[in-house]
N, C-alpha and C positions, 0 to 999 in steps of 0.2 A: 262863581265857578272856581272852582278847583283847578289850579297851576300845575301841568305836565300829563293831566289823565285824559285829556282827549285829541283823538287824532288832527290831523293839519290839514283844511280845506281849503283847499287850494285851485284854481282855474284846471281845468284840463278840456279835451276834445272828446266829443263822440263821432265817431267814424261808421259809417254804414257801407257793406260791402256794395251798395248802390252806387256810393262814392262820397255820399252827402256827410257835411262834417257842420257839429254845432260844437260851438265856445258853451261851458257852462261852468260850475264849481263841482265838487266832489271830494271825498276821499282816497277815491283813486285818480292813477293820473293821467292815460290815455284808457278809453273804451272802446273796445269793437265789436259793434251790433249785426245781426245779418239784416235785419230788416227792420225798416223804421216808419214813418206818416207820409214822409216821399213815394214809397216805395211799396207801401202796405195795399193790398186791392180793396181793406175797408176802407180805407182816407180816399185812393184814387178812384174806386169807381170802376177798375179796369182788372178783369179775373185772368188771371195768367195760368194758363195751363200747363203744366210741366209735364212731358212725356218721359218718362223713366222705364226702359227698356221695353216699349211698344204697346206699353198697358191703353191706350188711347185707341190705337188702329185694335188688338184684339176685342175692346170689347165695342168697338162701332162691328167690326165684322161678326160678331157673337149676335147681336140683337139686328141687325140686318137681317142676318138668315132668316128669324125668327119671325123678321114682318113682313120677308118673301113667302114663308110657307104660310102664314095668314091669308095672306091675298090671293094663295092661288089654290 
């Protein structure tokens, strides 16, 4: 290998806004992930619904109507 042409790898942390931090090597030196195998609903199992300005309550009340006026 060739003297001075590759970069310095070196230990650094990855950080998950979950909060989880893993030791690993890199070329960079600290990383911040939003989401990682802790935290992911494919790893855990567990689908976390995010309601983002009431999109959840409009459309349960959209498709209600729909299956009150079915039934009646």
């Amino acid at each position: 290998m060739k003297e001075g042409i590759h970069p310095k790898y070196e230990s650094t942390k990855i950080e998950c806004a979950c909060g989880f931090v893993v030791e690993s090597r890199s070329t960079k030196k600290d990383i911040k992930v939003e989401i990682c195998s802790n935290c992911h609903p494919f790893f855990t199992g567990k689908q976390k619904l995010i309601d983002t300005a009431g999109r959840v309550e409009k459309f349960k009340r959209k498709y209600a109507k729909k299956s009150a006026e079915k039934t009646a």
